[in-house]
TIKERO-838961 format. One record per residue: residue in one letter; x, z, y of N, C-alpha, C in turn. Coordinates in steps of 0.05 Angstrom, whole numbers. Layout:
BEGIN
[A [X Z Y] [X Z Y] [X Z Y]];
...
This chain:
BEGIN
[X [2786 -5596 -186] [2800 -5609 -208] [2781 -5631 -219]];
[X [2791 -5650 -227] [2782 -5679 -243] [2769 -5677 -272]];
[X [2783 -5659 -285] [2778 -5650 -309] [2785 -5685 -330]];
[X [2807 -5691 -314] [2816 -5713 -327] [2850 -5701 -340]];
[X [2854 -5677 -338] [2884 -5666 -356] [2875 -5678 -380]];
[X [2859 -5702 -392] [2863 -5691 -425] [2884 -5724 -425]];
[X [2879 -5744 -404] [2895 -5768 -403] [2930 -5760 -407]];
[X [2934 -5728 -399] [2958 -5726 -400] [2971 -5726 -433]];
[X [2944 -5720 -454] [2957 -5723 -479] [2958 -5741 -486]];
[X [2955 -5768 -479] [2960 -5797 -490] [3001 -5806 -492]];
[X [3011 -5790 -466] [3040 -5791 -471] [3048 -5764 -487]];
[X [3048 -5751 -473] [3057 -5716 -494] [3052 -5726 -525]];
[X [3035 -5732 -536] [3026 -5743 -560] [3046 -5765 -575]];
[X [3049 -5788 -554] [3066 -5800 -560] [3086 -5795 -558]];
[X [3098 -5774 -538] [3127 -5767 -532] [3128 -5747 -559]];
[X [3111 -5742 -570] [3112 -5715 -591] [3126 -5729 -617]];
[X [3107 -5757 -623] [3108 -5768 -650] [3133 -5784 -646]];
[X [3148 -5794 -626] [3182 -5806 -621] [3200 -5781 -624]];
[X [3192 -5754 -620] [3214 -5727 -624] [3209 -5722 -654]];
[X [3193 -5713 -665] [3185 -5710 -692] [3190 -5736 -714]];
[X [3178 -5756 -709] [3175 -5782 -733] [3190 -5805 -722]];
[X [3208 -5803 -693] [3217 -5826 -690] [3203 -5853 -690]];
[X [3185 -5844 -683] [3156 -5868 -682] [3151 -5862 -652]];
[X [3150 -5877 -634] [3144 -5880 -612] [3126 -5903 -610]];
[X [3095 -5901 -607] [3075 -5922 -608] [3077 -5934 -588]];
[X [3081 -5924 -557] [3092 -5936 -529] [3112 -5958 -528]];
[X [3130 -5950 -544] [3149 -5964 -550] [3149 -5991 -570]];
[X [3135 -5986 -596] [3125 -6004 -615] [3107 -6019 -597]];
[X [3094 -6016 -576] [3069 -6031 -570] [3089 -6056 -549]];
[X [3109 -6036 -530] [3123 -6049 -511] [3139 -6081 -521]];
[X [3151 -6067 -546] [3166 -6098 -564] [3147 -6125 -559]];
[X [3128 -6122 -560] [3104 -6151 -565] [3115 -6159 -535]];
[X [3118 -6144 -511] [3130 -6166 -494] [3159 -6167 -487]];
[X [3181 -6175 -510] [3205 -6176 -503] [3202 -6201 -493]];
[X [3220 -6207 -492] [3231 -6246 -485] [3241 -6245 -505]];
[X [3273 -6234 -519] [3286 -6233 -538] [3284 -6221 -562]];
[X [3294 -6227 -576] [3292 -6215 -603] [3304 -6179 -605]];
[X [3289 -6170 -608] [3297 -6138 -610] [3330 -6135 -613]];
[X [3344 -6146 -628] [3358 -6145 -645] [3389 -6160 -609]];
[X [3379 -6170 -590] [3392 -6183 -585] [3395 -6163 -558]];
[X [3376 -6143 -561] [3390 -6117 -540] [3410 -6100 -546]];
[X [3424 -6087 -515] [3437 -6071 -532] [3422 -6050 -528]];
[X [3425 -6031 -554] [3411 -6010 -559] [3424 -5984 -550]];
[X [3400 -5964 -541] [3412 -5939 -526] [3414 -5916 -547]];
[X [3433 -5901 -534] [3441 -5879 -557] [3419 -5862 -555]];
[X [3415 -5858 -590] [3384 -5852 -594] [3384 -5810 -584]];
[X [3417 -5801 -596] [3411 -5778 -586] [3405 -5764 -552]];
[X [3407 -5794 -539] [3409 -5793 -508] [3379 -5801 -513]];
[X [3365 -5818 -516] [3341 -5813 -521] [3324 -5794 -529]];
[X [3326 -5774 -546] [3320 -5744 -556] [3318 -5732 -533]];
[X [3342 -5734 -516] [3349 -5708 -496] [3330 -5718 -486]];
[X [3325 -5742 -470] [3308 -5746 -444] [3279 -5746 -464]];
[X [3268 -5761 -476] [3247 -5749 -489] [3240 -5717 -497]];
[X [3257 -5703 -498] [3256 -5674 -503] [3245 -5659 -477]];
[X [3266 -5679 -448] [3252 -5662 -424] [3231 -5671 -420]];
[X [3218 -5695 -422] [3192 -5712 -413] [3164 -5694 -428]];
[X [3171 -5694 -457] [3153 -5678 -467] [3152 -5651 -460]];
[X [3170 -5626 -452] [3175 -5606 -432] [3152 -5600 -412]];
[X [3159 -5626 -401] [3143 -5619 -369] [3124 -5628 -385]];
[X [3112 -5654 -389] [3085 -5659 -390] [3069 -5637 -411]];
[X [3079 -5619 -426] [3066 -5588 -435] [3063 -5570 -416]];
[X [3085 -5560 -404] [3078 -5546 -375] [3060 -5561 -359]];
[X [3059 -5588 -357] [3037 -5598 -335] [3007 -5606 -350]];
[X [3008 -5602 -374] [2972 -5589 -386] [2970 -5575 -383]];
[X [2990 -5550 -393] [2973 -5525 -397] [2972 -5518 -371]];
[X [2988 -5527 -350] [2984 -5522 -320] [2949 -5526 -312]];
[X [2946 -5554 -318] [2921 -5559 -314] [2905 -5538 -328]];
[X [2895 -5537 -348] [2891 -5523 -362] [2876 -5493 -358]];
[X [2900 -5483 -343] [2894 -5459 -329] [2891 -5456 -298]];
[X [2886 -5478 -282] [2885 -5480 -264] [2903 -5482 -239]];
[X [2927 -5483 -250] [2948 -5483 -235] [2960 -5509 -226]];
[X [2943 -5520 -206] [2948 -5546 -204] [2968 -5555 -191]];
[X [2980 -5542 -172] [3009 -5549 -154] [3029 -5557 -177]];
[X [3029 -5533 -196] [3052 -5530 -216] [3050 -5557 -239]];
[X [3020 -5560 -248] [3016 -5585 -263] [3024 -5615 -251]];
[X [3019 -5608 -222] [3027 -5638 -205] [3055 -5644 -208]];
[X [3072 -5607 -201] [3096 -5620 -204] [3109 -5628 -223]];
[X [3101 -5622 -246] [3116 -5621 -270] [3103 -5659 -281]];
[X [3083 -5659 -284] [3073 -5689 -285] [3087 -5705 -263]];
[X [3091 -5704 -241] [3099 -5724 -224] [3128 -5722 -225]];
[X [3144 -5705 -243] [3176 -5712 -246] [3170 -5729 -265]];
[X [3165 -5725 -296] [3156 -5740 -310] [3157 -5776 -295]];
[X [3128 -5774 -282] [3131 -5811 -273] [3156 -5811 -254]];
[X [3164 -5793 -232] [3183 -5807 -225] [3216 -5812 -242]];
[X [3211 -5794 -253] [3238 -5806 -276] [3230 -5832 -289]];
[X [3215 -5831 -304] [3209 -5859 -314] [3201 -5885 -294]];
[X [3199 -5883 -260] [3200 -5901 -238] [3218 -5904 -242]];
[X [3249 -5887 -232] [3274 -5902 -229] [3285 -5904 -255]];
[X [3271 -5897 -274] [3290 -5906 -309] [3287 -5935 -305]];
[X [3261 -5943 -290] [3254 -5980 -293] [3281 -5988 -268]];
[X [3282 -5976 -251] [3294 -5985 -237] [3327 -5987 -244]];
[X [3332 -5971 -261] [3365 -5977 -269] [3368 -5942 -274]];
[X [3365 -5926 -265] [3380 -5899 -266] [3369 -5878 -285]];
[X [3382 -5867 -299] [3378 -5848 -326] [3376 -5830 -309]];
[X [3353 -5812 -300] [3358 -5786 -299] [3378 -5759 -316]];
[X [3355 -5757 -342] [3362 -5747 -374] [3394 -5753 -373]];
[X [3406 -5783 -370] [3439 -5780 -375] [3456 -5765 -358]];
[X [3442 -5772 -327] [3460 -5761 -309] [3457 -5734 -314]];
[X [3446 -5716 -317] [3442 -5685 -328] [3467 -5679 -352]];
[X [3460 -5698 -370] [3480 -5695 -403] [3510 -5698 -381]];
[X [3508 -5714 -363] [3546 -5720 -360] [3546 -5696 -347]];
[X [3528 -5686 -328] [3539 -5664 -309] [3539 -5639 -328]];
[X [3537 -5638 -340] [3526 -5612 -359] [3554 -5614 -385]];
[X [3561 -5645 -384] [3572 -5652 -411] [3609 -5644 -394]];
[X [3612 -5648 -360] [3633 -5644 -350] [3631 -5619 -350]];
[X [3613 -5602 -343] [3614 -5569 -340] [3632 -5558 -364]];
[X [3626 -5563 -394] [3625 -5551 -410] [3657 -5560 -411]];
[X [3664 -5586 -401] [3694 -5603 -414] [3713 -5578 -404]];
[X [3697 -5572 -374] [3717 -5552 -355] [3715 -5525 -378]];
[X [3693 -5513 -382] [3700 -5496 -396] [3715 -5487 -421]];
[X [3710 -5518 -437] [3721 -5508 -457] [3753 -5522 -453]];
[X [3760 -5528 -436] [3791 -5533 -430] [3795 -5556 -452]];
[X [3791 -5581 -450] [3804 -5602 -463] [3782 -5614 -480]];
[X [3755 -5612 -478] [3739 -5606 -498] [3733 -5640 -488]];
[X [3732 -5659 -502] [3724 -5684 -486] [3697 -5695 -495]];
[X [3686 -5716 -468] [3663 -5727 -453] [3648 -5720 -484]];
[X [3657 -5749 -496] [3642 -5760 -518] [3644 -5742 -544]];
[X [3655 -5721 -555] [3646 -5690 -570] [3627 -5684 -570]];
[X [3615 -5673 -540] [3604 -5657 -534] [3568 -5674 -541]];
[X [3553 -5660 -564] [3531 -5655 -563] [3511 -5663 -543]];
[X [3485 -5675 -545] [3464 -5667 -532] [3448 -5636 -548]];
[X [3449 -5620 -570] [3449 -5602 -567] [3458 -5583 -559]];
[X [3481 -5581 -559] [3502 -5571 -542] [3487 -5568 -516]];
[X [3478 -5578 -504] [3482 -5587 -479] [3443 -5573 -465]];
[X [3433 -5578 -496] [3402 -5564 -488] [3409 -5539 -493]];
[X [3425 -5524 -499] [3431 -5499 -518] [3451 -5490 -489]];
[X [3462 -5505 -473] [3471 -5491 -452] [3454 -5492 -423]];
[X [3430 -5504 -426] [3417 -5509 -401] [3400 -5480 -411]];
[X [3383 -5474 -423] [3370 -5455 -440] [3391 -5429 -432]];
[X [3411 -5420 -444] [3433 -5401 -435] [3436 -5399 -403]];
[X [3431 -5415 -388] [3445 -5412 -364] [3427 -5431 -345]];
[X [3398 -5421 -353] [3371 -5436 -335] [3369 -5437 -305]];
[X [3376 -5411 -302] [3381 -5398 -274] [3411 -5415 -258]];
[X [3429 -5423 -268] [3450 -5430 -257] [3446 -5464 -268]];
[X [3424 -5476 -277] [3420 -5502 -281] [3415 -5514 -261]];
[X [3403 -5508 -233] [3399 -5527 -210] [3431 -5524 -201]];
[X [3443 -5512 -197] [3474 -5511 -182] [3486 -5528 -190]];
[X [3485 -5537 -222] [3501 -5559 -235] [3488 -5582 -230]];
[X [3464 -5587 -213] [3454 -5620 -207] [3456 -5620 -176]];
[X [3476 -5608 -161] [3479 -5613 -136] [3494 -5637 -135]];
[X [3486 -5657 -111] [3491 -5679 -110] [3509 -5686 -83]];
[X [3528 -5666 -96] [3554 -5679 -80] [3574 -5697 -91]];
[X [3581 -5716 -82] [3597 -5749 -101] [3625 -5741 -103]];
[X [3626 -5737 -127] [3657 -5738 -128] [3675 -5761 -149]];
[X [3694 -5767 -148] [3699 -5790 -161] [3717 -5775 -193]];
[X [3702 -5786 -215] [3715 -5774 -238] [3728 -5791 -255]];
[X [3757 -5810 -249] [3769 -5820 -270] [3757 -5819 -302]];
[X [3762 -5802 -319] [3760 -5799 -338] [3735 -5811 -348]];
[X [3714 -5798 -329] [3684 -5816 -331] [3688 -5842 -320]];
[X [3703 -5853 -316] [3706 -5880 -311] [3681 -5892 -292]];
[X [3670 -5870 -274] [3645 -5884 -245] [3647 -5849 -229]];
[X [3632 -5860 -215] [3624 -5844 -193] [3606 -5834 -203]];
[X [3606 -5799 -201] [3579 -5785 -209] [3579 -5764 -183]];
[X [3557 -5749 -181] [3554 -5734 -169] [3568 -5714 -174]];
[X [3584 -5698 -163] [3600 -5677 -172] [3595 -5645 -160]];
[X [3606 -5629 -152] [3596 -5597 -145] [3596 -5579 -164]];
[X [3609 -5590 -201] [3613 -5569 -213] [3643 -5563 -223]];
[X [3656 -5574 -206] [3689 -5573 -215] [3700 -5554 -189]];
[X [3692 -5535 -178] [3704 -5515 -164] [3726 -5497 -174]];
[X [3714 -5499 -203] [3732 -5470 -211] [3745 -5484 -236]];
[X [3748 -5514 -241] [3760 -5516 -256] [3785 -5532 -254]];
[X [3805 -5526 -268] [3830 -5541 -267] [3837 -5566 -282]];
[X [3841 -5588 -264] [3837 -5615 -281] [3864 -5616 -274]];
[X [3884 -5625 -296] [3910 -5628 -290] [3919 -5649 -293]];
């Protein structure tokens, strides 16, 4: 080991103080290189931000104390989802959202009529938590086409439900 795990609290830290104080210093620092005026983006939904900041800070805790205790396979993995989510977030693709829709269609099926935009990002951490064990089954990446969501998402959790 490097005995460099402590670089991992420079984000956790900052992912801590954007969940807690809504202060994100990463973020404050990022603005100095817009092109445009802050004001002239469109802005992302901050509770969709929570969620994915909620998982980012997640792993990168499991991937200290991983280090930490010497469990370095487990620290690699959990740090290297971390950057690769944030690789393809630059590249165009929400990890964090695609989870909320697949998770956010599960629940529509269950609760029979319950629609997209209702449904919680607590909700939605409060059912991954309940049903941890059956959380990889709901990100199988078979494509199915969902009208209602108006695009193409990955689909494999509408087996047992009746869309009429």
């Amino acid at each position: 080991m490097t005995h460099q795990e402590w670089l991992l609290l420079f984000p956790l830290i900052s992912g801590l103080l954007g969940l807690l104080f809504h202060f994100h210093p990463v973020m404050r620092a990022a603005k100095f290189f817009l092109r445009k005026e802050p004001s002239e983006y469109i802005p992302e939904d901050d509770a969709q931000q929570q969620f994915n900041q909620t998982i980012a800070v997640i792993c990168l805790s499991i991937g200290y104390v991983s280090f930490l205790a010497g469990w370095t396979k487990i620290a690699y993995v959990f740090t290297l989802l971390v950057a690769l989510a944030a690789f393809v977030a630059i590249l165009g693709f929400c990890i964090g959202c695609f989870i909320v829709k697949k998770i956010q269609a599960k629940l529509d099926c269950l609760n029979k009529g319950e629609s997209y935009i209702n449904i919680h990002v607590k909700e939605v951490l409060a059912y991954i938590i309940r049903n941890v064990h059956h959380t990889w089954e709901l990100l199988v990446f078979e494509h199915q086409n969902i009208p209602e969501a108006g695009i193409q998402i990955p689909g494999g959790i509408f087996e047992s439900c009746d869309r009429d």
